[in-house]
N, CA and C of each residue as an Amber inpcrd file, in Angstrom:
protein
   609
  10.4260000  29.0370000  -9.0450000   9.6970000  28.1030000  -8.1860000
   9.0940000  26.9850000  -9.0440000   9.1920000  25.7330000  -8.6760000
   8.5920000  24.9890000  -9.4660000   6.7210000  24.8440000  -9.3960000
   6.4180000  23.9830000 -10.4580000   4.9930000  24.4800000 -10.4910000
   4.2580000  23.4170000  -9.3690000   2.7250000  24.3220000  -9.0710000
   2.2090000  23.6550000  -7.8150000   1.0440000  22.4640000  -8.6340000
   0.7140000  21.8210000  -7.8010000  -0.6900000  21.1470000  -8.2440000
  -2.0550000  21.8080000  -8.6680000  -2.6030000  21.5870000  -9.8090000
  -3.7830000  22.3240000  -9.1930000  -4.7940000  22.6260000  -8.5140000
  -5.6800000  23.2210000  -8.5500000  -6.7600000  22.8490000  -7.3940000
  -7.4710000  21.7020000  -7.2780000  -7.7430000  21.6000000  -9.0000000
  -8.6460000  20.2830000  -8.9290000  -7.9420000  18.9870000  -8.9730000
  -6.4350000  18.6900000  -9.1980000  -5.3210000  17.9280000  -8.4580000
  -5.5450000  17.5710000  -7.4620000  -5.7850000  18.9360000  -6.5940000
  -6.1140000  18.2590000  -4.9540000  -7.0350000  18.0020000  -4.8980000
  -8.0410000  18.6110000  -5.0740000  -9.5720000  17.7010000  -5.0610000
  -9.2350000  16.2290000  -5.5370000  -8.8850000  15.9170000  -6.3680000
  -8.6480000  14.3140000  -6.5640000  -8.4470000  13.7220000  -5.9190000
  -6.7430000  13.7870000  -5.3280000  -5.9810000  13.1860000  -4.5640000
  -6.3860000  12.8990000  -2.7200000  -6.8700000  14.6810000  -2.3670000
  -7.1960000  14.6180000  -1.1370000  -8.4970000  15.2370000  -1.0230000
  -9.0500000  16.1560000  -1.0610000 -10.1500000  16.7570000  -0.5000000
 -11.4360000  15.6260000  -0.6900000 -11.7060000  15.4210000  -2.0770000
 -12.5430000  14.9210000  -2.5200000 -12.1690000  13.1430000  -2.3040000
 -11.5570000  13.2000000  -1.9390000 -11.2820000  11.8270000  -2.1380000
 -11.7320000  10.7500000  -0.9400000 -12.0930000   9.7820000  -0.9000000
 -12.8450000   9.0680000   0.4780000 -12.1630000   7.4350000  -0.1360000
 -12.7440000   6.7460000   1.2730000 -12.4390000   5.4740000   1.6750000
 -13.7390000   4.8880000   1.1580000 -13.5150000   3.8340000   0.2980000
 -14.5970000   3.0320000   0.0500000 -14.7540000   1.7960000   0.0890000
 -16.4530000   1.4170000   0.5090000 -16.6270000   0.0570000   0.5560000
 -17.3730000  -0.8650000  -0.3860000 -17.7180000  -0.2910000  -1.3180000
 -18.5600000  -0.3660000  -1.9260000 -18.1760000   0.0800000  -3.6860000
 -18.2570000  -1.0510000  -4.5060000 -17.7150000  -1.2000000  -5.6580000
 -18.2070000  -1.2640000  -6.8750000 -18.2700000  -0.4060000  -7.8360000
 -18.6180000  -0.4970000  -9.0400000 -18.1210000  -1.7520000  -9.9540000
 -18.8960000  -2.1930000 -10.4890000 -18.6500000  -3.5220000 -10.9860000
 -18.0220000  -3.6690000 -12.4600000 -16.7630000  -2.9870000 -12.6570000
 -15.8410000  -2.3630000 -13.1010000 -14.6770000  -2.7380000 -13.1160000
 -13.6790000  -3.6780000 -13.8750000 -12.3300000  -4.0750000 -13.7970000
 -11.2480000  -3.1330000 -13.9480000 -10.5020000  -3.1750000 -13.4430000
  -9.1860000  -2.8100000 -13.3100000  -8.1050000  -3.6310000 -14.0690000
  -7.3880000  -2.7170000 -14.8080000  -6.6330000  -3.4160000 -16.0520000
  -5.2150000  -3.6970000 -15.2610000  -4.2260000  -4.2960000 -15.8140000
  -3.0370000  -4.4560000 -15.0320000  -2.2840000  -3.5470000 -15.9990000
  -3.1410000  -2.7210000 -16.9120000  -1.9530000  -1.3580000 -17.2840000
  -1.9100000  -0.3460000 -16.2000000  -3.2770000  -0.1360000 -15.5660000
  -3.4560000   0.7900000 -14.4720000  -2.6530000   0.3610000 -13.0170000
  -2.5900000  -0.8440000 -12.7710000  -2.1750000  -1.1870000 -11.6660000
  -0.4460000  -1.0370000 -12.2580000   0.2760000  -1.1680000 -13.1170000
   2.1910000  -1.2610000 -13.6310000   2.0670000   0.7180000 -13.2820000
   0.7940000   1.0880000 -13.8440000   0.6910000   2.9140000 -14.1800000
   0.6370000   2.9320000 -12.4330000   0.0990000   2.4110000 -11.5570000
   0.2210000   3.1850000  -9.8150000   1.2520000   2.7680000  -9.4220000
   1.9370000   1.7120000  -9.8880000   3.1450000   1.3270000  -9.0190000
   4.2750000   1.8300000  -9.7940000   4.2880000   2.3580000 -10.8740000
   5.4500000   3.5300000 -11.7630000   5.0610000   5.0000000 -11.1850000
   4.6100000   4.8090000 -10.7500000   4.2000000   6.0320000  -9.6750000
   4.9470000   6.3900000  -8.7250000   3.9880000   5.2090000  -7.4980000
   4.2940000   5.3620000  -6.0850000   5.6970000   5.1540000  -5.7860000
   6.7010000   4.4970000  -6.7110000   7.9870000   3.9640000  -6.5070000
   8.8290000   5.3560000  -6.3830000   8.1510000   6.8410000  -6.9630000
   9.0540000   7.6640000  -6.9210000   9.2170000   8.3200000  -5.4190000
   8.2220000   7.8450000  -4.5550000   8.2450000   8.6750000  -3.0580000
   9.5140000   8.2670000  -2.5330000  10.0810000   8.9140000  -1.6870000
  11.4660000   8.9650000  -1.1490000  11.5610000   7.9240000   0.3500000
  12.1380000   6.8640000   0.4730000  12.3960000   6.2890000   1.9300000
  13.9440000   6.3500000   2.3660000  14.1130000   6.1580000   3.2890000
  15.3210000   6.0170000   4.1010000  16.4160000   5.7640000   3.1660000
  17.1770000   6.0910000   2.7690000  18.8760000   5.7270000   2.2080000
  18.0160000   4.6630000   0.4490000  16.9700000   5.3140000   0.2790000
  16.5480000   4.5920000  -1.0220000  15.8040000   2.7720000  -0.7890000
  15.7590000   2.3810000   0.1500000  15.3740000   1.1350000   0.8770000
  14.7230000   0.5400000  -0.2790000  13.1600000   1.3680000   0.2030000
  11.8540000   1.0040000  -0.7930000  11.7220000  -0.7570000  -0.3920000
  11.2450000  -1.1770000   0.6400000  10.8180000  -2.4350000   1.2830000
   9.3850000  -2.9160000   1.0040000   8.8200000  -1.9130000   0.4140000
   7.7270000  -2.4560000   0.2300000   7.3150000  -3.5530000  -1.3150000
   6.7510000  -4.4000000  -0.6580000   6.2000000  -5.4140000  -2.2890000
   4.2670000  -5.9760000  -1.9760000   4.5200000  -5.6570000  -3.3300000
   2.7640000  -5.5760000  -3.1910000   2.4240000  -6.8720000  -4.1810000
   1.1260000  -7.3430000  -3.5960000   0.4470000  -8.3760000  -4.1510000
  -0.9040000  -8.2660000  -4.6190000  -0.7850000  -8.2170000  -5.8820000
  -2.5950000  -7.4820000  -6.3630000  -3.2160000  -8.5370000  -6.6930000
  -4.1290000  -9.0570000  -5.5920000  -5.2500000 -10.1730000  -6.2130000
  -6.3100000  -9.4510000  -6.9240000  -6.5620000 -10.5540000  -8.5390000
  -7.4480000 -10.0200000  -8.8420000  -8.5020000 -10.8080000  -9.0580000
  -8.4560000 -12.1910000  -9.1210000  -9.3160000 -13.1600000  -9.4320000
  -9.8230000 -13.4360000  -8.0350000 -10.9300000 -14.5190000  -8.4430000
 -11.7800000 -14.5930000  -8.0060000 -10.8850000 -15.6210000  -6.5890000
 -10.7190000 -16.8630000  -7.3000000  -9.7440000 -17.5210000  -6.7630000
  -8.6200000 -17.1420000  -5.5440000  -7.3220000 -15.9950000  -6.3710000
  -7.1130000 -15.6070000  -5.0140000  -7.5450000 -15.0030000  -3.8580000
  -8.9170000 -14.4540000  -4.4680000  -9.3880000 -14.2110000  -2.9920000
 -10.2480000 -14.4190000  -2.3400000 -10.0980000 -16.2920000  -2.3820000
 -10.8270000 -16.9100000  -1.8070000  -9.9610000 -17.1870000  -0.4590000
  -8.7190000 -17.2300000  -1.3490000  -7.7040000 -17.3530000  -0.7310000
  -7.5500000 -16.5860000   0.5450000  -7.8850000 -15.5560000   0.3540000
  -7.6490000 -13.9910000   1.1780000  -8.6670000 -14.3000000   2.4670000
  -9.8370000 -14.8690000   2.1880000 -10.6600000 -14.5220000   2.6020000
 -10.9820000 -15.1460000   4.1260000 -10.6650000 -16.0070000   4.9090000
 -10.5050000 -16.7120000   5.4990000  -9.4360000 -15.8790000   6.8080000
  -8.4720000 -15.1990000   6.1270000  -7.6420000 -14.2690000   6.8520000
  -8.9110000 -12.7080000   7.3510000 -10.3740000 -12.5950000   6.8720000
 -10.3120000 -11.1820000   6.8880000 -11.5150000 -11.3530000   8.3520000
 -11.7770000  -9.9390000   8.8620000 -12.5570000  -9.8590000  10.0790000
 -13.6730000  -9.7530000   9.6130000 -14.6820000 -10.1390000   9.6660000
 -16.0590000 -10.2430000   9.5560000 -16.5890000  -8.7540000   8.6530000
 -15.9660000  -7.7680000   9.5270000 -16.3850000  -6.5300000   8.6020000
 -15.7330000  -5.9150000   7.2580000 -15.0260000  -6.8750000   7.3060000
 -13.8980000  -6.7980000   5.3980000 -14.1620000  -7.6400000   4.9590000
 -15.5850000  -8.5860000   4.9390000 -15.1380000  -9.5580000   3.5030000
 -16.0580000  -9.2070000   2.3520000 -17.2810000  -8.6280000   2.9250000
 -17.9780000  -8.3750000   1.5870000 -17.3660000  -7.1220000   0.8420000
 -16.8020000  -6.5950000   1.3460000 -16.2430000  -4.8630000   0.6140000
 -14.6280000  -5.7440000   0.0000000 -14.5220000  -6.6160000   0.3400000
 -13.0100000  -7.5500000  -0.0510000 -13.3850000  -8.3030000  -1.4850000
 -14.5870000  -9.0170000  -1.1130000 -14.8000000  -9.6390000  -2.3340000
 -15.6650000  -9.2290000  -3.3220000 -16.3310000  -7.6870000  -3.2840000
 -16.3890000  -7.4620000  -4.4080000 -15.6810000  -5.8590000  -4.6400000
 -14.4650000  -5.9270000  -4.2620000 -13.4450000  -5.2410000  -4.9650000
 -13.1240000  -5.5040000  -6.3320000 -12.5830000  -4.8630000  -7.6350000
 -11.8640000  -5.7790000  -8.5520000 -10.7360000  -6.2090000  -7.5420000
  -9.9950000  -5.5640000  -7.2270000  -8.7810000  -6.0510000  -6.8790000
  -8.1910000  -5.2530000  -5.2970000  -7.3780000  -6.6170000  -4.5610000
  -6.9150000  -6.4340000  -3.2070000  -5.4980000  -6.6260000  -3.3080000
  -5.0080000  -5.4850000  -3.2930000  -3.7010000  -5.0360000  -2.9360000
  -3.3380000  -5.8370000  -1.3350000  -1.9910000  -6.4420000  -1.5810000
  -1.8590000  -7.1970000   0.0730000  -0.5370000  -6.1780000  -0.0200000
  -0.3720000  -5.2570000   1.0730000   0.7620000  -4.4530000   1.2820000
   2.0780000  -4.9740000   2.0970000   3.1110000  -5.4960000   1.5000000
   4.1490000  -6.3830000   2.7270000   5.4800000  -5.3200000   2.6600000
   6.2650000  -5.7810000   3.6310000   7.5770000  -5.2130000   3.9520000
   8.2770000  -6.5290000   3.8390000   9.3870000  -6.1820000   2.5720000
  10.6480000  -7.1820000   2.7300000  11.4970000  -6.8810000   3.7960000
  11.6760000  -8.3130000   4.7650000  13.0090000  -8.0030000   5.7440000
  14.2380000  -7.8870000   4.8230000  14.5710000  -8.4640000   3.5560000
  15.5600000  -8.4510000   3.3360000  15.4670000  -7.5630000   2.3590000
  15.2720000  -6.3670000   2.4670000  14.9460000  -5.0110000   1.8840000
  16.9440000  -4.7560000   1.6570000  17.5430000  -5.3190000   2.3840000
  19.0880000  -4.8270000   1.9970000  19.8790000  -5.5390000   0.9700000
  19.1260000  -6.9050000   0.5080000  19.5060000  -7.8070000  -0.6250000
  19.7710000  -6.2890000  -1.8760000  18.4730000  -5.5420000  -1.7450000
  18.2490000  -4.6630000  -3.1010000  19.1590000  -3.5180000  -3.0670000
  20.1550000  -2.9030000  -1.9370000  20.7760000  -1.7580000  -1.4180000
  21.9850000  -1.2440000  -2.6070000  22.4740000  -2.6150000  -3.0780000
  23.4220000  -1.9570000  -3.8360000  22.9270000  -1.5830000  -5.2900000
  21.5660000  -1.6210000  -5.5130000  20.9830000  -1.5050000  -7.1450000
  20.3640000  -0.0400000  -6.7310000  19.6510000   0.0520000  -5.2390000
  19.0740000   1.2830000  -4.8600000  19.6140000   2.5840000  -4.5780000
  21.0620000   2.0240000  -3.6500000  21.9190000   3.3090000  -3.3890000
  23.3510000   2.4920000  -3.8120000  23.6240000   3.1670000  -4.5800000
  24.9960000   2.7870000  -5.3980000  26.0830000   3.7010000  -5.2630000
  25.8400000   4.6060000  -4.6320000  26.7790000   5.3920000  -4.0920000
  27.3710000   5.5040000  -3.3080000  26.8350000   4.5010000  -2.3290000
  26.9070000   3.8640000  -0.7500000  26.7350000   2.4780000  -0.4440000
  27.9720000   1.3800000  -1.2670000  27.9950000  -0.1120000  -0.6540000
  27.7450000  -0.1030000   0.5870000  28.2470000   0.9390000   1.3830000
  28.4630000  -0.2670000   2.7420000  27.2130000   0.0690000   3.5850000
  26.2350000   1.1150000   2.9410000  24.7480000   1.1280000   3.5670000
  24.0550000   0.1910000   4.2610000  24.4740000  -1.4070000   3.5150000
  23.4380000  -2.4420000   3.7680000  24.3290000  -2.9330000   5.2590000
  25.4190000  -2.6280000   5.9660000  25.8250000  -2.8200000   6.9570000
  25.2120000  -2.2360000   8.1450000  24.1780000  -1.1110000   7.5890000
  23.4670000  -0.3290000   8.6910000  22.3990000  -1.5640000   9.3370000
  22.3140000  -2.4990000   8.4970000  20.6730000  -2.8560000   8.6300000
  21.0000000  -4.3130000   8.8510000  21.6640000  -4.7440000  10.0150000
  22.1370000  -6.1430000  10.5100000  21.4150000  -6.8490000  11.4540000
  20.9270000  -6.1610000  12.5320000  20.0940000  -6.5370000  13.6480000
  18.6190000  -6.7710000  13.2180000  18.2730000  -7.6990000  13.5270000
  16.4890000  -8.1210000  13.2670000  15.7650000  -7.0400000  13.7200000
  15.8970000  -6.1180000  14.9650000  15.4890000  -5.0940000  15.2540000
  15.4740000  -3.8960000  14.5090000  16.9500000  -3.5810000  14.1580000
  17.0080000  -2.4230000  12.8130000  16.2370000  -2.6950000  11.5240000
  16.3040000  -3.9310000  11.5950000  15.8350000  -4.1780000  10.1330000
  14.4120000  -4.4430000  10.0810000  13.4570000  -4.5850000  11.3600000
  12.0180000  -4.6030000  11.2090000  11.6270000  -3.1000000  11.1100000
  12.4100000  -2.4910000  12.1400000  12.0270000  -0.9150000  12.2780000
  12.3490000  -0.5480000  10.8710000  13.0890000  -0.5890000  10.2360000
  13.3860000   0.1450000   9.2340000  12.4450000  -0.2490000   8.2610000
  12.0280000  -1.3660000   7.9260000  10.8890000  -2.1760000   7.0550000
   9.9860000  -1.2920000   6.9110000   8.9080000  -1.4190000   8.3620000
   7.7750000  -1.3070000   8.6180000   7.8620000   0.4600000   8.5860000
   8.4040000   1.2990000   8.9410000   8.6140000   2.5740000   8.4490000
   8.5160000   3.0710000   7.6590000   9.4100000   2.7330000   6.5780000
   9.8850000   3.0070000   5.3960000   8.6460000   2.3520000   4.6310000
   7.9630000   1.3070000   4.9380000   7.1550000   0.3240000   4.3720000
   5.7430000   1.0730000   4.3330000   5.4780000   1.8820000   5.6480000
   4.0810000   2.6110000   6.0400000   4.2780000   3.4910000   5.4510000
   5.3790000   4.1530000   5.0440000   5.4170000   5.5930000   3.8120000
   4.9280000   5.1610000   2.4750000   5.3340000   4.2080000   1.8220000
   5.0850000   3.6130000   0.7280000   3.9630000   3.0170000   0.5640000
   3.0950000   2.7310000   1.6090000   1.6390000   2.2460000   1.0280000
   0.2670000   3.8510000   1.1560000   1.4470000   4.8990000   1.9830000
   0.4940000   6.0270000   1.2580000   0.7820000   6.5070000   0.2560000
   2.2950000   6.2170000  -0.2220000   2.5020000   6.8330000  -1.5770000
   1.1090000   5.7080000  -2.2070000   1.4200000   4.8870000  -1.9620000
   0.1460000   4.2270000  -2.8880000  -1.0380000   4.6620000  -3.1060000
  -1.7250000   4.8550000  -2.2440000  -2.8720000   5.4870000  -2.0930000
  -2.9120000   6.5330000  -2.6540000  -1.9350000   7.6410000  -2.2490000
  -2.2650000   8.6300000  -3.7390000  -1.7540000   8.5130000  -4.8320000
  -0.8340000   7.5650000  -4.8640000  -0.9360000   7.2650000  -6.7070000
  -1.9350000   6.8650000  -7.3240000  -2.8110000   5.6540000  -6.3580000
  -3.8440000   5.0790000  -6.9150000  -4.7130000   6.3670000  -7.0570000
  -4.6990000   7.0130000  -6.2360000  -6.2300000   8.1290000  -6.5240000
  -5.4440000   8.8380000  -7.8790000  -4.5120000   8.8890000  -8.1480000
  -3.6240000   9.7090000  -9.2160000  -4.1080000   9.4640000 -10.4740000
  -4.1730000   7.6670000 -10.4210000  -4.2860000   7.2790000 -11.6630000
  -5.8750000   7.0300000 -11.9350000  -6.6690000   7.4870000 -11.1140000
  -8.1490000   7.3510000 -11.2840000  -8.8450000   6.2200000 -10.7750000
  -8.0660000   5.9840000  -9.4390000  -8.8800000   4.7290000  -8.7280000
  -8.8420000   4.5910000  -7.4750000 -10.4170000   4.6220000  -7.0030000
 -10.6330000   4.5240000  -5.7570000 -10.1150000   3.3570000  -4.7450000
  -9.6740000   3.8450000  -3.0130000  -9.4160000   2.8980000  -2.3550000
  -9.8280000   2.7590000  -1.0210000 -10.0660000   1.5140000  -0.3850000
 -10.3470000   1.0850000   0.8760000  -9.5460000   0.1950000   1.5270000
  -8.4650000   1.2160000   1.6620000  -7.4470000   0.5190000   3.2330000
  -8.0090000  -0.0820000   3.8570000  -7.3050000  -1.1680000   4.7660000
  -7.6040000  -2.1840000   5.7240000  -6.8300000  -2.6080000   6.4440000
  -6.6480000  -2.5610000   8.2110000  -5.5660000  -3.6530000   8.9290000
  -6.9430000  -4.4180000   9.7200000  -7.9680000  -4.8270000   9.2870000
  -8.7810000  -5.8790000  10.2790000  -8.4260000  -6.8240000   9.1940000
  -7.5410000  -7.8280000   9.6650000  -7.0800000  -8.9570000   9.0240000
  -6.3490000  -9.9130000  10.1530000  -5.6570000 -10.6010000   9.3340000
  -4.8330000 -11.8000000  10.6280000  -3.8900000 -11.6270000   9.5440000
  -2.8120000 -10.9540000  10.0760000  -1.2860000 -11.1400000   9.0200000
  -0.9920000 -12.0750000   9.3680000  -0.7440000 -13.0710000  10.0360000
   0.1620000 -14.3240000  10.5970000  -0.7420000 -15.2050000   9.5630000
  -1.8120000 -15.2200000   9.7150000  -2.4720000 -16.0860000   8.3200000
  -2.5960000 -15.9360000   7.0400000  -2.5160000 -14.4810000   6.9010000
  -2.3610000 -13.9330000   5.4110000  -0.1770000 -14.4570000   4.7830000
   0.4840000 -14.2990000   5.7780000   2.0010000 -14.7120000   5.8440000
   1.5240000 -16.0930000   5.1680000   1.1390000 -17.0640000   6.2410000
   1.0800000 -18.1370000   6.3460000   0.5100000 -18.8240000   4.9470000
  -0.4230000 -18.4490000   4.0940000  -1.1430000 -18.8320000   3.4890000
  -0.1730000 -18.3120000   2.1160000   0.3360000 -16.6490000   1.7870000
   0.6390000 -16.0230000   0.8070000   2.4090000 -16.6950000   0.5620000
   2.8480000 -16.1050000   2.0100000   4.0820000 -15.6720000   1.9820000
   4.8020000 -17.4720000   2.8190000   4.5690000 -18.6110000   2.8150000
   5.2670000 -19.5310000   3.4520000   6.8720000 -19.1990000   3.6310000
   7.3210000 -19.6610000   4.5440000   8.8630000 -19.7980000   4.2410000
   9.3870000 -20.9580000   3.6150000  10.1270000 -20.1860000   2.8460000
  10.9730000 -21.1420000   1.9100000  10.1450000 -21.2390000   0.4050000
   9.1110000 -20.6470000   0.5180000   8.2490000 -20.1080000  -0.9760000
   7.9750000 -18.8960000  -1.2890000   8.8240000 -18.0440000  -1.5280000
   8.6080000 -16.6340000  -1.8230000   8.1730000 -16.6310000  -2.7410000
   6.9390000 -15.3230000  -2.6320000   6.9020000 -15.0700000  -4.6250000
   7.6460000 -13.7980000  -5.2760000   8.7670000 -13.8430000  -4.4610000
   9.9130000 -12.7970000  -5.1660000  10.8600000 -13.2510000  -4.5740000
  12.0770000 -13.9560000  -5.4590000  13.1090000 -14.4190000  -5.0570000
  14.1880000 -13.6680000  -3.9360000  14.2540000 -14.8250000  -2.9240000
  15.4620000 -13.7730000  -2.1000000  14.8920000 -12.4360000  -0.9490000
  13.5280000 -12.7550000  -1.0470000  12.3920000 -12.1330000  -0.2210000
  11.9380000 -12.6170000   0.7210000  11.7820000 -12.0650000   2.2430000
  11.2210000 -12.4410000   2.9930000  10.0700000 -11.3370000   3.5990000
   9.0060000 -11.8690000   3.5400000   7.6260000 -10.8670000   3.3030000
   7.2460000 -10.9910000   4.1160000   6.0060000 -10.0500000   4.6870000
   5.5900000  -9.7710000   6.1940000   4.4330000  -8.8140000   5.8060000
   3.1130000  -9.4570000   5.7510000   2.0250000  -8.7410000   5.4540000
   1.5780000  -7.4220000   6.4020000   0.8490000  -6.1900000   6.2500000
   0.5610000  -5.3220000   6.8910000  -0.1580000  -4.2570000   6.3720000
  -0.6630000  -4.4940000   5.8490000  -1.9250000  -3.6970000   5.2240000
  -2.5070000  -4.2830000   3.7540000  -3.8180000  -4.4070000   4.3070000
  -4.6770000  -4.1130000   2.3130000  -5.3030000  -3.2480000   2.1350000
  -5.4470000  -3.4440000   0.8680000  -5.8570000  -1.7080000   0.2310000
  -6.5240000  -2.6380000  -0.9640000  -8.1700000  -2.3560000  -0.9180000
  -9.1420000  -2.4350000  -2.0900000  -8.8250000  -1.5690000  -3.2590000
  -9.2830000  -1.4780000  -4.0140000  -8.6770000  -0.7260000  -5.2650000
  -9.7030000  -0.7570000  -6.2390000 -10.1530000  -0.1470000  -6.8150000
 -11.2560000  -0.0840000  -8.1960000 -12.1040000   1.3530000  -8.0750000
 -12.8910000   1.3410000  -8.5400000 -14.2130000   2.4680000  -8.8130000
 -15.2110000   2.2050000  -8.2200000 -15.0010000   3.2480000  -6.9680000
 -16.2340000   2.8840000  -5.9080000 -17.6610000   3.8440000  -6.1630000
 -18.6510000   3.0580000  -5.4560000 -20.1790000   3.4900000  -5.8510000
 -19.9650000   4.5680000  -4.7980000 -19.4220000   5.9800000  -5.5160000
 -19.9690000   7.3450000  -4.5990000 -21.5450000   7.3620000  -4.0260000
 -22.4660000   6.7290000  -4.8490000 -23.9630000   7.1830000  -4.5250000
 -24.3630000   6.4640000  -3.3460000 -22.9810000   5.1980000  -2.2060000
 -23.0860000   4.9560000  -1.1550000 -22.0910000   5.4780000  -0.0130000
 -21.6580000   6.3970000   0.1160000 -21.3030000   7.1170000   0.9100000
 -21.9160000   7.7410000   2.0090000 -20.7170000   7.1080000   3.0170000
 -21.6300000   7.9900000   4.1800000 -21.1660000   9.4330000   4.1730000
 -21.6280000  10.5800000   5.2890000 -21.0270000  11.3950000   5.2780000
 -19.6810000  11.3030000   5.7520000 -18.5780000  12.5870000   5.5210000
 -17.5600000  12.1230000   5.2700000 -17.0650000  12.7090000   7.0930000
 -16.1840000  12.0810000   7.7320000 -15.6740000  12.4380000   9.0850000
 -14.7970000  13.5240000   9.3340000 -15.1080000  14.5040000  10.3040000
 -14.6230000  15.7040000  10.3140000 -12.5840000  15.1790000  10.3390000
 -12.1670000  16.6040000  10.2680000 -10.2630000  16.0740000  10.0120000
 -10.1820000  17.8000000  11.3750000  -9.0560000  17.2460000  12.2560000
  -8.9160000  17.9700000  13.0400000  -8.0000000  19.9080000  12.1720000
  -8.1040000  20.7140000  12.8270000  -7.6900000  21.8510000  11.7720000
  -6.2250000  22.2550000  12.3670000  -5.2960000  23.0270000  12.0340000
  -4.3210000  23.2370000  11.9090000  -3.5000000  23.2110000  13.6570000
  -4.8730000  24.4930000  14.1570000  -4.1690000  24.6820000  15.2450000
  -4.2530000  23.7530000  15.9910000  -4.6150000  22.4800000  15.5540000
  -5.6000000  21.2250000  16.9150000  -4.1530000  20.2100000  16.5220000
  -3.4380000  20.5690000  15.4690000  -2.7910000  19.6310000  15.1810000
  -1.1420000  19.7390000  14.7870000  -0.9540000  21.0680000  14.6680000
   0.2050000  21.8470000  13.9180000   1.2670000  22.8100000  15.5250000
   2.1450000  22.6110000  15.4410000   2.9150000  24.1740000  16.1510000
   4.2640000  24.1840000  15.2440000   4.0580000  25.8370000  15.0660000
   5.0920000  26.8070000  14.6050000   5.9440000  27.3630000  15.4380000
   7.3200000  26.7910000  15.6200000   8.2680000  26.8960000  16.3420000
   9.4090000  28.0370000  15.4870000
């Protein structure tokens, strides 16, 4: 059998682990951020896809940028994050198919219709920003997910058409995720999680 996590593994990752708003005034290196995304890249999506591309603001600047896109109750926990992960789904997630699954050219024929190819994005795309999340807790850094935003303005502002900032990409914002070393000593209490039988059947 291969080996399990340990206990205090999970305490890291999940038990112990919370959503934060509130930030230790503490930088985040971009060895730690190359160390979560050599990570999260190993979680498994659909036929190898992996649609997701992430944008880590860390200056001050871009997220001034940001800021204008966020709902009233994300900007102070936004701007003093070190850094705001903008979580997108490439539509043209099938440009990458023959480097991803090479065993299977004609894969990227699955994914022709604007319909197949959003569904498949945003899917495959929502798996990959929890691999994130526990990579980030992996590598020793706290996070505070977010969809109170305006993606059509965060697009608009980040992602223009006809200016990608990854060639041959067409991006589509849908989640941020704060990132750094949050002040535990402001925590609220933490919200009950429903238990097995409220949530589970054994068929």
């Amino acid at each position: 059998m291969p080996p399990v996590l340990t206990e205090s593994g999970r305490d890291l990752i999940f038990r112990n682990a919370r959503t934060h708003k509130y930030w230790l005034d503490v930088p985040v290196s971009d060895a730690t951020l190359r160390e979560l995304y050599d990570l999260m890249k190993w979680g498994p999506t659909s036929a190898n896809m992996s649609p997701i591309r992430i944008v880590f603001l860390r200056t001050r600047e871009a997220k001034e940028r940001l800021r204008p896109t966020l709902s009233p109750g994300n900007v102070d926990k936004t701007m003093t994050a070190p850094v705001t992960a903008i979580l997108a789904y490439d539509y043209n997630f099938a440009l990458k198919l023959p480097k991803l699954f090479p065993h299977n050219l004609k894969v990227s024929e699955s994914f022709r219709t604007a319909e197949t190819i959003a569904a498949n994005a945003d899917r495959n795309g929502a798996l990959q920003a929890g691999y994130l999340i526990l990579a980030a807790r992996a590598v020793g850094l706290d996070c505070g997910p977010m969809t109170g935003f305006n993606a059509v303005k965060v697009n608009e502002e980040f992602f223009p058409a006809g200016q990608s900032l990854l060639p041959g990409s067409d991006l589509r914002a849908d989640i941020l995720c704060n990132l750094g070393y949050g002040d535990r000593t402001r925590l609220s209490p933490r919200n009950p999680r429903l238990e097995f039988d409220e949530a589970c059947v054994l068929l």
